[in-house]
N, C-alpha and C positions, 0 to 999 in steps of 0.2 A: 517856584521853579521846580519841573516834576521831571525834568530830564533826565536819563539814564547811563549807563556807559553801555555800548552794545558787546557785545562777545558770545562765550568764547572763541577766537579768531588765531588763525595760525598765518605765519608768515612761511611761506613756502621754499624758501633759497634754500635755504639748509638741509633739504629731504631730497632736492631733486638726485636724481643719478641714470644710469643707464637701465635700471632695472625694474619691472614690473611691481610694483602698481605707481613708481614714482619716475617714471618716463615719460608720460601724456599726462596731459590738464584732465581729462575725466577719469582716469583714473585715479591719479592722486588726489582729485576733489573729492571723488568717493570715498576714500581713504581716511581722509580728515574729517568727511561726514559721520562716517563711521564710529570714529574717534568721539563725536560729538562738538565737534567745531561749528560754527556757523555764517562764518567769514573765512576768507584768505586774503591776502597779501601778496600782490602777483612780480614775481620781478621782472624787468622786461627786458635784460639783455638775455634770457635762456629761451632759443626758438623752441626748446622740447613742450613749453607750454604758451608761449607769445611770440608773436609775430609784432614787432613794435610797429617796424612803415606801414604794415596794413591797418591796424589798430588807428595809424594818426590821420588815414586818408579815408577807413571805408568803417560807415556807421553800420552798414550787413556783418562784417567781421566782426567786432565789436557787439552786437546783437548776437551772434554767435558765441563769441566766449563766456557772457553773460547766462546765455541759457544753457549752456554747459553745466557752468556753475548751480543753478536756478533747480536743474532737476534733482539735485541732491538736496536743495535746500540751502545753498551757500550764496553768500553775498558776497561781493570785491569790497575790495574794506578801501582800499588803496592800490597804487601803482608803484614799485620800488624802481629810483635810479642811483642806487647809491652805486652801482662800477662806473657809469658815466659820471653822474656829476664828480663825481673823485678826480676824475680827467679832465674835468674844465679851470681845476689849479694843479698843477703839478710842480713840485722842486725838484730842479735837475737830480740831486739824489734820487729819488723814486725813479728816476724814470723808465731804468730796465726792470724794475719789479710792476710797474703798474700797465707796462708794455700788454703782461696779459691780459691785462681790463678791455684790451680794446683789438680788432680784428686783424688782421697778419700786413692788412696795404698799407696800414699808417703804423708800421711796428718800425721806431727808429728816428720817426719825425715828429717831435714834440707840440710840431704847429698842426700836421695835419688830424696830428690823434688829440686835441683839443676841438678844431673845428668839427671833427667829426662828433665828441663829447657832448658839443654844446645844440648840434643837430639833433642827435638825441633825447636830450632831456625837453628841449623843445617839442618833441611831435611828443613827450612824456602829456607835455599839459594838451594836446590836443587830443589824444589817446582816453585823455582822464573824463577830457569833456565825453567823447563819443560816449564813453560809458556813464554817463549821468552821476560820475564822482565828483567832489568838492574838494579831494586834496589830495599830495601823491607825499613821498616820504624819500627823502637821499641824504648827498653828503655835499658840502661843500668843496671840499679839496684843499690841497693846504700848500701853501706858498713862503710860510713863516715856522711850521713846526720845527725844521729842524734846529730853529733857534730858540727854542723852548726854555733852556735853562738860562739866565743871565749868565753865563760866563764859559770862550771869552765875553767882554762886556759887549754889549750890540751899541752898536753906534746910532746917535740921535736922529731917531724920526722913523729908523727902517721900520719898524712894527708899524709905523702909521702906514708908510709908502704900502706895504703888505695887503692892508684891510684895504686902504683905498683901488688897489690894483684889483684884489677880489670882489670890490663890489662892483669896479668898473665892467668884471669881465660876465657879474650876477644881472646886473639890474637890467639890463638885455629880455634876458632869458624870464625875470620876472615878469617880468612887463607881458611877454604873450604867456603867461601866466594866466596875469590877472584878465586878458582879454575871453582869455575863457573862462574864467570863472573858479580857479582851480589854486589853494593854497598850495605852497612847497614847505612841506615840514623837514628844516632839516634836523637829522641825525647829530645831539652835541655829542662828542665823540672826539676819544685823542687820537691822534692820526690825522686830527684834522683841524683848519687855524682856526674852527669855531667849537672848541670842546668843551668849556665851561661859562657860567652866565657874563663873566666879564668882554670872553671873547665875543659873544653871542652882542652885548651891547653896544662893542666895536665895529663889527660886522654891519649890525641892523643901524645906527648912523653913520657909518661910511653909504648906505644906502638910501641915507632922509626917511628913514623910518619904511621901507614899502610897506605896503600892507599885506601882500602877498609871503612876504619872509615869514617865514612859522617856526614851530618849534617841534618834531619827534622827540619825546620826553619818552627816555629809557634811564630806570635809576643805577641799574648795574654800571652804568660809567659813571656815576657821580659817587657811589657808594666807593669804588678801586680809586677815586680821586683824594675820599675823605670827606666829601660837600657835603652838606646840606640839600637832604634831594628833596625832605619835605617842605623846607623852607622855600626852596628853587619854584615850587607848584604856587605857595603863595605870592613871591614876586613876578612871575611869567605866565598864571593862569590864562592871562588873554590871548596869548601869542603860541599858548600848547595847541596842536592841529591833531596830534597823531601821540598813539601810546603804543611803545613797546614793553610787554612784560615779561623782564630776562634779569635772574640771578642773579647775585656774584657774592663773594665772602673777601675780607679781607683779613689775615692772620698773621702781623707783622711777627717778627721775629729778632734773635739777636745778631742774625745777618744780613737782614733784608726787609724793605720796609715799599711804599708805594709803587718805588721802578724795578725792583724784584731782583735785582741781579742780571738781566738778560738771561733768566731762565727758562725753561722750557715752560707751558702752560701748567702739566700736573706741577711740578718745584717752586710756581711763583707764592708771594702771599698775598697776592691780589691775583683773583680769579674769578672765571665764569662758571655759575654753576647751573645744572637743570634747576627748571621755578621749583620753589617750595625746599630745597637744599642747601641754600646760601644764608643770607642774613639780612638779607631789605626786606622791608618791612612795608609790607603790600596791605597790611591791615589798613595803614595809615596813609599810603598811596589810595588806595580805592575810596577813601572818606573824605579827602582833602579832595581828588578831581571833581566827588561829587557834588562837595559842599561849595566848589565853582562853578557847577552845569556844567561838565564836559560831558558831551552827548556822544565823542567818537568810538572807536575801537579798541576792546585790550587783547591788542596782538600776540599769543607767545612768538617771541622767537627766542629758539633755541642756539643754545651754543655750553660745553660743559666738556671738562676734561676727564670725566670720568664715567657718565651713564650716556648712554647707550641712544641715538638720535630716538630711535622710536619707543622706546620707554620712555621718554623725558616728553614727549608729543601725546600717549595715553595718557600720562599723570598732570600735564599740564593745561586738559579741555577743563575736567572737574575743579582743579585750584583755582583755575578762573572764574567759572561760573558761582564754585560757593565764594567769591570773594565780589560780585558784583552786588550792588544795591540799590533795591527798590527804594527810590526818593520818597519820601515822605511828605502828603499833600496837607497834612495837621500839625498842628504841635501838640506834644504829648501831653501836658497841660490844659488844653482845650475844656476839657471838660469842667474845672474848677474855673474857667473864666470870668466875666461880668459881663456885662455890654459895655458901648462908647456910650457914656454920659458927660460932656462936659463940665454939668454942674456938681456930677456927683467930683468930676477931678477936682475942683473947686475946693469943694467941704474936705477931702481928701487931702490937701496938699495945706487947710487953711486960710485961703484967700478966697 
């Protein structure tokens, strides 16, 4: 197996703004070319760089934003829907904060700003085909978080009803998924009812296993969890689609330990940090995805309570790249080998 991880790749939500060079898709690809990126990460609720309806109807637009990309030298790694799919579960709690996920005509109507949610992620996987991708990257949305902690106690079955309701509202949307050929990796991610591999297990058989259901593997939420994020790559290697590489530290203390107090993001002692700042251990991520064959993308994305978006995007092409590795087509032993002799294993073994 001599497959690669390709990078380094940036995911671009985090940079965008109103301001030169990160206002327009060629510029900002420049930008990150610049930087030494080789990939991006496109999100396609922002029209400043995607046009999503056109993308899921016209293969010319789509050839268009490609070669945008293409003249700097950059590839689409992916398509991100994680503001819509967040919309396709929603708990009434959320619903006037995730109101701004979604456009001013359905702001107030929970059904319309779902159908619209789900219209989206939809032309997501048609969008993904036009451009000759094989997987896009979101969220699922959460229907059960806010019952996250046992107590009050939750009454028997609701977690089930929860997952079965979100796969009822998933398997749709997967389905022309798979028609076009296109994994959905979701984001495990708290905020959402599939945030760690239990939930993820519940999810993917409330849905008969799709095959299409993937897995965005970013350790910085499993790290602020306390998981096992390398162990997580040995039990879900088949089902990782997509990598994010994103920081985090966690530094419990004698007032505050995983859910932080409700403090602000510098205060918490669980946090996001620029790559190479935090404490996951990417040595061991980059050696485990390889020693699976993960052939995809190691995405930065940024997020960090303290450095600065475009320092943390300089400093984060080279940590990537010295952190990728070339697969090895020998074993290192090779040399001192034998041949296959059967009879010599014979004499060898006694018999």
């Amino acid at each position: 197996m001599s497959s690669s991880i390709k990078g380094p790749a940036l995911f671009l939500a985090q940079f965008l703004s109103d301001e030169a060079p990160f206002n327009s898709l060629p510029t900002i690809v420049k930008w990150a070319a610049d930087l030494g990126y080789k990939g991006v990460q496109i999100p396609t609720w922002d029209a400043r760089v995607f046009d999503l309806d056109k993308a899921a109807s016209s293969q010319t637009y789509c050839d268009e934003i490609a070669g945008i990309c293409a003249e700097h030298g950059i590839a689409i790694t992916e398509l991100s829907c994680h503001l819509q799919g967040q919309l396709v579960a929603v708990h009434p709690a959320y619903d006037t904060s995730f109101d701004g996920f979604a456009p001013a005509h359905v702001h107030g109507s929970p059904a319309a700003r779902q159908e619209w949610a789900v219209d989206q992620v939809t032309k997501v996987a048609k969008a993904s085909k036009n451009l000759g991708l094989t997987g896009a990257v979101g969220f699922t949305g959460s229907l059960a978080f806010p019952y996250l902690y046992p107590w009050p106690q939750r009454p028997a079955g609701m977690i089930d009803e929860a997952f079965t309701e979100l796969a009822r509202r998933w398997k749709p949307i997967l389905d022309v998924f798979d028609e076009n050929g296109v994994d959905m990796g979701f984001e495990i991610h708290p905020g959402e009812d599939v945030f760690d591999g239990t939930t993820f297990d519940r999810f993917l058989s409330a849905l008969d296993n799709h095959s299409r259901c993937t897995i965005t593997y970013d350790p910085s939420h499993f790290l602020l969890q306390q998981m096992d994020y390398l162990g997580f790559i040995d039990v879900y290697h088949d089902r990782i689609s997509a990598f994010h590489v994103k920081d985090a530290e966690f530094n419990p203390t004698a007032k505050q330990g995983v859910y932080s107090g409700y403090s602000d993001w510098t205060d918490r002692a669980a946090r996001f940090r620029s790559l190479g700042d935090g404490q996951v251990d990417f040595k061991g991520i980059f050696s485990r995805l390889t020693q699976y064959g993960f052939d995809g993308w190691a995405v930065l994305e940024w997020e960090c309570c303290l450095k600065h978006p475009e320092q943390g995007a300089a400093e984060g092409a080279p940590f990537i790249a010295d952190h990728l590795i070339r697969r090895t087509e020998t074993a290192f032993d090779d040399f001192a080998g034998g041949g296959s002799d059967p009879v010599a294993f014979h004499k060898m073994m006694g018999f």
